[in-house]
ROMAR-890750 format. One record per atom (N, C-alpha, C, CB): residue in one letter; z, x, y. Coordinates in pm, whole numbers, plus 50000, padded with zeros to 5 digits. Glycine has a CB too. Layout:
AZXY;...
end
This chain:
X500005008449882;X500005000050000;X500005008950124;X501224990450000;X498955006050199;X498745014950317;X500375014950413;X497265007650415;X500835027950493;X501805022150594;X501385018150707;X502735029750626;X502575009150833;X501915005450926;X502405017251004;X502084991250971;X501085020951101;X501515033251188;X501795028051296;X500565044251212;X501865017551365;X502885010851454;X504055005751428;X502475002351503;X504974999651374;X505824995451359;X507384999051372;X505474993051288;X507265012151250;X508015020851214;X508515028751365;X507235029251102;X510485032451357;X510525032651481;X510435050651476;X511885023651551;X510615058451571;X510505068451552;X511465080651624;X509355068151567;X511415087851540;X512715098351576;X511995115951603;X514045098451403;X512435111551728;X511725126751835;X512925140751875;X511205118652037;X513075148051793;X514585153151798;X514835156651929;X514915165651707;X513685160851997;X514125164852174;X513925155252236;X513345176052261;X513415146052207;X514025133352294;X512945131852389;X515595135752377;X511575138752385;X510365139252444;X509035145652376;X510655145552556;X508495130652332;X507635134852257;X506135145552316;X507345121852199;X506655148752445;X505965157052455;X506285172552430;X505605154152552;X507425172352369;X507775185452325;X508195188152184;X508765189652403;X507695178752134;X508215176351970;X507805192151914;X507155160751864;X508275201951835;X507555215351771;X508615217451658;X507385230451886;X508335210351574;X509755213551429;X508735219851345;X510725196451322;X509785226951266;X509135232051148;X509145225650988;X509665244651144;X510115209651020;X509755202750933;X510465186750995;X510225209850788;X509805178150917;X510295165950992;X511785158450926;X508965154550986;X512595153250985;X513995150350938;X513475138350854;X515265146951063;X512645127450873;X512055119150794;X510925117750791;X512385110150801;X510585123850640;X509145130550617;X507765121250638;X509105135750460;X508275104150606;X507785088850615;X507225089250725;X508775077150612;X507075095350829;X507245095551006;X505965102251011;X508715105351097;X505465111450983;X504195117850942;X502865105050983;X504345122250752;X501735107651056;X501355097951085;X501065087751189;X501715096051038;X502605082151213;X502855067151273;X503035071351445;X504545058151193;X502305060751496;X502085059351664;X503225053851745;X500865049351698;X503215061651803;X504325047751914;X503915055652056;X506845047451883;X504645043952185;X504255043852304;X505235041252373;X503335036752329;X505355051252514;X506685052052581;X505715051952720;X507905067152541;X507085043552801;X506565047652904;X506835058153007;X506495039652945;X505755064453080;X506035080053098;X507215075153273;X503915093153129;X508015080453246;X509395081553389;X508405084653469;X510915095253396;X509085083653636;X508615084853741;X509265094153812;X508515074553793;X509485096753950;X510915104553999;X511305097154050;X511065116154079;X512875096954102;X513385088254151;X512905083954283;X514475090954146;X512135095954375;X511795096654538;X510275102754513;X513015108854649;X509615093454633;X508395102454653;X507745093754611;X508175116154592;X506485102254578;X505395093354559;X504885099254369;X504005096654714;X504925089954268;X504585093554149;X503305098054111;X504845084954084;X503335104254037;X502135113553953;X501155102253905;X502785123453798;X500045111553881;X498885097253798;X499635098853690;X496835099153756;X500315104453613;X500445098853477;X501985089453522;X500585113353332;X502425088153596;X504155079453572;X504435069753604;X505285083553623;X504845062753520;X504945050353477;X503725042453436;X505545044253568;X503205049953342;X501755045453250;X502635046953116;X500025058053261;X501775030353062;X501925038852890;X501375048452840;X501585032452784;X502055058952741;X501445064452679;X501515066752524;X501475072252738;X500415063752418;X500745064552303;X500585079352256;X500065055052233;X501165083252142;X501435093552059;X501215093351916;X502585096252075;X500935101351829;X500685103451666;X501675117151655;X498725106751612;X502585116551529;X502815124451477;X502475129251376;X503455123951481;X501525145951392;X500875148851299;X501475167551323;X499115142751315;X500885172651184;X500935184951164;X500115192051183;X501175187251081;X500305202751257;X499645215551291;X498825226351196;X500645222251341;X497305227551156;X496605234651074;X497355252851095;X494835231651120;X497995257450987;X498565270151019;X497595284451069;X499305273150890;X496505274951003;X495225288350990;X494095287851120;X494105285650819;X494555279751209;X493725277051350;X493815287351418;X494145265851441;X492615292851478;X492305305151565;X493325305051689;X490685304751620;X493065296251751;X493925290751905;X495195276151833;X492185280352064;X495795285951908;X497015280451949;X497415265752025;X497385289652021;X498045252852010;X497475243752055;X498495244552197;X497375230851952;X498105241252294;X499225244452427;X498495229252498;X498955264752550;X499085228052587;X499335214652748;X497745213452757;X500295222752959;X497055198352710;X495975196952708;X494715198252630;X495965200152769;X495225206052572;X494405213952424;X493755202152314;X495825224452312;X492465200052327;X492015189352235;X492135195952087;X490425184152272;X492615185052010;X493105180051887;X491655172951787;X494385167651935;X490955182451674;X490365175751614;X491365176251443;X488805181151636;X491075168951391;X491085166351258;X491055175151142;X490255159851245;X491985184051098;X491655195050970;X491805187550840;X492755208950964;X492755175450805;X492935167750686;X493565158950782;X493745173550548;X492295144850794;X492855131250819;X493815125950733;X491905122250822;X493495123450611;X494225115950527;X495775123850553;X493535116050365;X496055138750566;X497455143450543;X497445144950664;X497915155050452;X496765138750783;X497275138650938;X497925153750985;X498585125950956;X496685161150930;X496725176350963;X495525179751121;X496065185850788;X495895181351229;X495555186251318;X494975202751351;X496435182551367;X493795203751422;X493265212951438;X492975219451574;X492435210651378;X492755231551635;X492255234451805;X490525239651705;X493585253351942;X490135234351612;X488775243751571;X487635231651567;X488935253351392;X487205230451669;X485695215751646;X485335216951525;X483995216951739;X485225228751463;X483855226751346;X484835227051205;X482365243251348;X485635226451186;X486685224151084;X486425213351010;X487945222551134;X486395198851048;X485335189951013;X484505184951095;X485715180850963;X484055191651218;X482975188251276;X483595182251408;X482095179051187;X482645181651502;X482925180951658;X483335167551651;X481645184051769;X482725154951600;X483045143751654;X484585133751589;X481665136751638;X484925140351488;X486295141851421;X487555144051531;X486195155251316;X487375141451649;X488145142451765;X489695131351745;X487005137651901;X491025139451743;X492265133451689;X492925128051820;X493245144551604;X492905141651929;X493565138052030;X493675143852141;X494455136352003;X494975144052182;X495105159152276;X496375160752286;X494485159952435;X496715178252289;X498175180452264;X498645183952373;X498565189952167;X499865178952404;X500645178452577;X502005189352584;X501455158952617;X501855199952473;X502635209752421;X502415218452320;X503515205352393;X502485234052345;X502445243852273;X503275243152127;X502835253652358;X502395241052042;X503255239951913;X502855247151844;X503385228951844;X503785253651725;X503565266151676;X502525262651552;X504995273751635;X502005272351512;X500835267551406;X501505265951274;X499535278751387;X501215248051201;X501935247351090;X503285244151131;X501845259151013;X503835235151241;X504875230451272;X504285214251262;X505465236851408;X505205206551341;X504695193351361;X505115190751520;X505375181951245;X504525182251546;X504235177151676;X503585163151739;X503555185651711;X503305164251834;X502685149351843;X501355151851879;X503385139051953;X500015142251913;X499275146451973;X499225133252094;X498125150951885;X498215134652208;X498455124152266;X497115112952249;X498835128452405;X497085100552188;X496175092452193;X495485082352287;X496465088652123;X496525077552386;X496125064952452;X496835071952587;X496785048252380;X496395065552711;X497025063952781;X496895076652908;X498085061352706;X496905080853004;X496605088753137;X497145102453046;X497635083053312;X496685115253012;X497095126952942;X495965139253039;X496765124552743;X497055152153054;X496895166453080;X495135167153030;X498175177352975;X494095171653038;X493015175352969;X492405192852991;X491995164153015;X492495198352881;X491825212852956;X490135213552889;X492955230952894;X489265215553019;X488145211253022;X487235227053066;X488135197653127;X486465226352975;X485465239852983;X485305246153114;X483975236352941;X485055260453103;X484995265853255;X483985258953300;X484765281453284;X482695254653292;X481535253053314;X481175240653269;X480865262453270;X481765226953291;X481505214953230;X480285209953275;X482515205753248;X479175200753180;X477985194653227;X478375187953335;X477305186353135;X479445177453358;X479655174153508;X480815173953514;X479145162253568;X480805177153687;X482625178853704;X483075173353712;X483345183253771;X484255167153649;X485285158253646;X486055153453773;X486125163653564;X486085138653793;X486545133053933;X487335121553895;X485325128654039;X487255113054009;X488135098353977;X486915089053942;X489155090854131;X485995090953948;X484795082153941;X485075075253760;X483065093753973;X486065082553691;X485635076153581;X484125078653492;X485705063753628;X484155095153509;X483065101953414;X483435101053278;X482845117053444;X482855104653165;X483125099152990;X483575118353011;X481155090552836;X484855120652934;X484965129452890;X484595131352731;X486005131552931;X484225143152669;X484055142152556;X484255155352483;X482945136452543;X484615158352341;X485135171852255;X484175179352319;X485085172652072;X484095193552307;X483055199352374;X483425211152229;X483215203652574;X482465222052196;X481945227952121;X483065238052105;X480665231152155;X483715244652232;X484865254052236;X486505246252195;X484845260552402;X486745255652133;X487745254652112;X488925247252208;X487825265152085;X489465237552147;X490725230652238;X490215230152347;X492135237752254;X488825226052391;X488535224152545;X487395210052511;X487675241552639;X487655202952606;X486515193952678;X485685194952753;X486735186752729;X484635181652748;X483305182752838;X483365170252897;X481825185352759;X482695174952996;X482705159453092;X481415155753125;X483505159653245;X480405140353090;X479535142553156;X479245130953283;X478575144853062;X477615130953308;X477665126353445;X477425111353448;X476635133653531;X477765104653544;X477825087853528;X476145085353481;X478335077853709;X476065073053380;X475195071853331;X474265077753191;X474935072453415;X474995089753119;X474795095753052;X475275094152938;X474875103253092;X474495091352845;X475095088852680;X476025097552612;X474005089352579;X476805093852526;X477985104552490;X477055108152348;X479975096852464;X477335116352296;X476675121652202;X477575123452107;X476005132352234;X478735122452125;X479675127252030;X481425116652095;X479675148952046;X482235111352016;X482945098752012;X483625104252189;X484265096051841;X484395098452214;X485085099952383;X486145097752345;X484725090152518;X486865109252482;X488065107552458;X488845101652523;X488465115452443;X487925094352620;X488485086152777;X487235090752919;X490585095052833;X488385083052977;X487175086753115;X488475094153226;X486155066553213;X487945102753274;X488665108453409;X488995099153468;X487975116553503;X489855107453567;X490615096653671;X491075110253774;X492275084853586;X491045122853787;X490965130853857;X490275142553843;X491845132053878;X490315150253937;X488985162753975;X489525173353933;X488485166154141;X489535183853817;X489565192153824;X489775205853912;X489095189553788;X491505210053837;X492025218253927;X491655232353899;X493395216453933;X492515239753996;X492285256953948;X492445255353799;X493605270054016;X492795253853717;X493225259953588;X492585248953483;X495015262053575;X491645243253542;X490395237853456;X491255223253379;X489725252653316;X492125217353501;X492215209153380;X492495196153443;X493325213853271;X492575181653414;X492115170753485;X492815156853434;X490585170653472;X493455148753482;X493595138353408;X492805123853381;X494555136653441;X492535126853235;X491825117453136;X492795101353097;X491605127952982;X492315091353140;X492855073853027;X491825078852909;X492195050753117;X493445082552807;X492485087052678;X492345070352632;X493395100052533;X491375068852500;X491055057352456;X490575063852311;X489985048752554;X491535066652257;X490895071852104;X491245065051941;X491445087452090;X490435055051911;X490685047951841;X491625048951713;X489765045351830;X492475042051664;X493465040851562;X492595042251413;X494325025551582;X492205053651344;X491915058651220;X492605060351129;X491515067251221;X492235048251007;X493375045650912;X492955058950798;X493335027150837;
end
């Protein structure tokens, strides 16, 4: 009997699933299953694009044998779907096998979350086909490692999306994406 990957509640030992990095999970059942928090704000000022957005999450495991390291933004493809094994390598099973994106440096062969739904960090090729803005360009896996591509309004995706922008690309190449990456049983 398949499990439900929503339901089940979930236990994040730091208490932010954007920093989840264990080297094994306290309940192994947890492997998998999604859930969605909503991201805090600050108390003063004016809030970030990502705060107070939902954002969903997968907890999956880290491929030990991945070239790059997965760090803040780092796209997430697929090394073993079925054992919800995560990769930074496109061609592992192929570019369009796109899982997620990771919002924290996790060690290779630990577990962690990746991020699925919802306004997320993106690190996007030095040299993207188009540059990423608020216009709501299609971001998409791009060929390098743990990096994205963005292209230009009107342009077919060639390979699945991982959302559309919602800001312009900073010094350090990286932009925030409304990921939209469908639930793969």
């Amino acid at each position: 009997m398949p499990k439900n990957v929503r339901t089940q509640p979930a236990y994040v030992p730091e208490g932010d699933a954007e920093k989840m990095n264990q080297p094994s999970l306290l309940y192994p059942g947890q492997l998998g299953i999604r859930f969605t928090i909503t991201q805090p704000g600050p108390l003063y000022g004016v809030p970030g694009a990502e705060q107070y957005r939902d954002k969903t999450y997968q907890i999956v495991k880290t491929d030990s044998t991945m070239a790059v390291s997965p760090y803040k933004g780092a796209v997430a493809w697929w090394a073993d779907q079925a054992n919800y094994s995560t990769t930074t390598d496109p061609t592992k099973l192929g570019r369009g096998r796109v899982a997620g994106v990771y919002q924290f440096a996790i060690t290779k062969g630990n577990f962690g979350t990746i991020q699925v739904q919802g306004p997320a960090t993106v690190k996007f090729v030095d040299v993207p086909t188009a540059e990423p803005s608020a216009a709501g360009l299609i971001a998409i896996p791009s060929a390098t490692a743990a990096k994205a591509d963005c292209l230009g309004a009107g342009t077919a995706a060639t390979y699945p999306a991982l959302g559309r922008t919602t800001s312009v690309r900073d010094p350090a190449s990286e932009a925030i994406v409304d990921l939209e990456l469908p639930e793969v049983p």
